[in-house]
Steps between C-alpha positions, in 0.01 A plus 500: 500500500555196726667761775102658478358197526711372821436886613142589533406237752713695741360821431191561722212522285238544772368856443425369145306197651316723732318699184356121406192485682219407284435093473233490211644426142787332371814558698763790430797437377798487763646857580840284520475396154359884366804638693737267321386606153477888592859450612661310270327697198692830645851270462361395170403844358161388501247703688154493259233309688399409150867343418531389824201238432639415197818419599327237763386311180830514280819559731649211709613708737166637585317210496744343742471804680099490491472122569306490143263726664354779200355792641361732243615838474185627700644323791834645486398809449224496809752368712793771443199729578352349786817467695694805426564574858638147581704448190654826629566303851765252309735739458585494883472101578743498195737721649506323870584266268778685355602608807545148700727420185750799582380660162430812680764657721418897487856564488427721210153590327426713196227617404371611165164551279399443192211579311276225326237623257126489575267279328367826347561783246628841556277552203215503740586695770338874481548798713237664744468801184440286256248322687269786547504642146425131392260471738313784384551371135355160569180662675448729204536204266313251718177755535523533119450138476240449731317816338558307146380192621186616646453705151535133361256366737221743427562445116505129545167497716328709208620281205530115695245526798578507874576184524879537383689478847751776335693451810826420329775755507728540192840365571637881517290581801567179680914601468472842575260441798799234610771734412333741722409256784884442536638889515242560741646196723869580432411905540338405867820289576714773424291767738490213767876510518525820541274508793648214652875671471338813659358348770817294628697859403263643775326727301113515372427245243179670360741781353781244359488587128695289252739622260389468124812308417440229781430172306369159526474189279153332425618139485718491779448799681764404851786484265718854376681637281855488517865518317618162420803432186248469232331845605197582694277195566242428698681275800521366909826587676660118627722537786746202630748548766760195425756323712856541337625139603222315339299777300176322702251795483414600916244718447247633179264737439294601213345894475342731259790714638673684175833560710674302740612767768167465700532125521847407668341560832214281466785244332673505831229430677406188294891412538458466875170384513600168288829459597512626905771725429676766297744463255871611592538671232273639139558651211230669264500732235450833473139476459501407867693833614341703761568625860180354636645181365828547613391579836237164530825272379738675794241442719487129373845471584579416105881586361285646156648591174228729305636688223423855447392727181835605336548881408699707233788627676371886427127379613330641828351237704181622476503468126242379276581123435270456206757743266772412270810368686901530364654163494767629811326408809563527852336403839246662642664766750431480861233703704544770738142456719549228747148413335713306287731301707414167370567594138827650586582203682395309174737645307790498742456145470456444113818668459685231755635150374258332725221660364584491124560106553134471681319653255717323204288184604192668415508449103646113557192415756173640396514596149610123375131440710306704310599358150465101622197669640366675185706357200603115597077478640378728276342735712466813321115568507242381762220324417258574762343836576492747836784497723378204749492262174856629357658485890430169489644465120842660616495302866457154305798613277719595810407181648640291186751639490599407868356147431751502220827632743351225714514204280844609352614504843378194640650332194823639574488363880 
């Protein structure tokens, strides 16, 4: 906590003063301070706006922290939602940070994801066929109530007078008009994604046609569906790439993404955008396996160790991977098309000394991450909504947990 406190006046907190531009009424609170609590609340497993606050009034620590300042949790929460985008900015002045204390050397990175549940049900997701025979069913049962209530009226005007407004709607018309108001929105989203992939697909987007068992959920509608240890759950894919000398996280990402293969190429990028170079050498999963990917990390110049689908030893490679496997396994056999000259090489290399040692530091690097990350900081769930809010969730966590690799470090020195 004092390491935060000595920290934040060297971060540079200018694109937060920059939003302050209004002089009438009482004066905000400093974005110094705000930052402070938001920060130390992700070391503290406390991320609530509403416990936030309180902790200002009963824990030492945060009053220190706060200088006996007591924002309400109003405040905290307008200010993790007005400055989203900047919040997301720390991660990198951290990491210069990082980086001018030989934390990150980018002699070896891995990279892994993990999947962190949405601050929604799977309960209320629904699929595009189920949204047009409830659609139909609401209308029917809407017009029925609006035929009933104008019976009512007419009956009402007879026996009372006109002066009754008899505008009021009986509670089961007001939900089933909302019900309906909310398929229709999540039925247009659905059809608006489908145009949108047909048009960058080059084809026409008036005759893109969604598939009855396409699917989207009402109360957050960015995040998906995907296979996490407890089951199916409604969930954000986290990405960290992690340097093996000092587990310091060099680049993040957060993406409604349900599997990882499509994002090690934009995790490369990231790697060499915030760090100036490529790693020597990575290791990932076989989530990650695929010759485009291959290819990008030869052409990166990366030494990487990706790990490849195993097979029965009596299974074709072109096999379905989704059926029963024996417990025997064996590598995935080699390619004959020079299409696949990158995979081959891939497993030329997984089966050499160097190689197997490489990729053995994936499980000692990243995956520790993940459960400080998720388990140690408690972040299991989001709390925010849409995938700008929970980016900036999972980039604040990333960014603790280099403040933390920090502090232990500079203690050390």
């Amino acid at each position: 906590m004092r390491f935060l406190r000595e920290l934040l006046p060297t971060l540079d907190l200018s694109a937060f003063h920059a939003r302050y531009q209004a002089e009438r009424g009482r004066p905000p609170y400093d974005p110094e301070m705000m930052l402070g609590l938001l920060l130390y609340g992700h070391m503290r497993r406390i991320r609530s706006s509403r416990r936030l606050a309180e902790a200002c009034r009963r824990d030492v620590a945060f009053i220190y922290l706060a200088g006996r300042s007591t924002p309400d949790f109003h405040t905290v929460a307008e200010f993790r939602k007005r400055f989203t985008e900047e919040t997301r900015g720390l991660f990198v002045q951290v990491l210069k940070l990082c980086q001018a204390a030989g934390l990150v050397r980018l002699g070896h990175v891995s990279l892994d994801g993990t999947k962190v549940r949405a601050n929604a049900s799977r309960h209320k997701a629904m699929t595009y066929g189920r949204m047009l025979s409830r659609e139909k069913a609401l209308e029917a049962e809407v017009t029925r109530w609006q035929e009933e209530a104008e019976r009512e009226d007419k009956a009402e005007d007879a026996r009372y007078g006109p002066d009754d407004d008899g505008y009021s709607l009986p509670p089961e018309l007001t939900e089933s008009k909302e019900r309906l108001r909310r398929i229709r929105e999540a039925k247009a989203r659905l059809e608006q994604e489908a145009r949108d992939k047909a048009e960058a697909a080059g084809k026409d987007p008036d005759k893109a046609v969604v598939r009855d068992k396409e699917q989207t959920n009402f109360t957050d509608p960015e995040s998906q569906i995907m296979h996490t240890p407890d089951g199916f759950q409604q969930c954000y894919n986290g990405q960290a790439a992690v340097d093996a000398s000092s587990q310091v996280i060099v680049a993040c990402e957060l993406s409604a993404a349900a599997t990882d293969v499509q994002r090690l190429i934009p995790m490369l990028g990231r790697i060499i955008a915030l760090n100036g170079e490529a790693p020597a050498q990575l290791s990932a999963d076989a989530g990650y396996a695929s010759e485009a990917n291959f290819a990008a990390l030869d052409s990166a110049g990366v030494y990487a160790t990706v790990a490849l689908r195993r097979y029965h030893h009596d299974e074709p490679p072109g096999a379905d991977p989704g059926r029963p496997r024996a417990k025997a396994q064996a590598p995935a056999p080699k390619r004959a098309s020079r299409r696949w000259r990158h995979t081959n090489a891939m497993l030329e290399r997984l089966a050499s000394s160097e190689g197997k040692a490489c990729y053995k530091l994936r499980k000692e690097t990243v995956e520790p991450v993940f459960g400080q990350v998720k388990e140690a900081r408690g972040l299991r769930q989001f709390l925010r909504r849409g995938l700008a809010a929970v980016e900036s969730e999972w980039t604040m966590a990333c960014t603790v947990h280099n403040l933390l690799k920090l502090q232990k470090a500079s203690a050390m020195a």
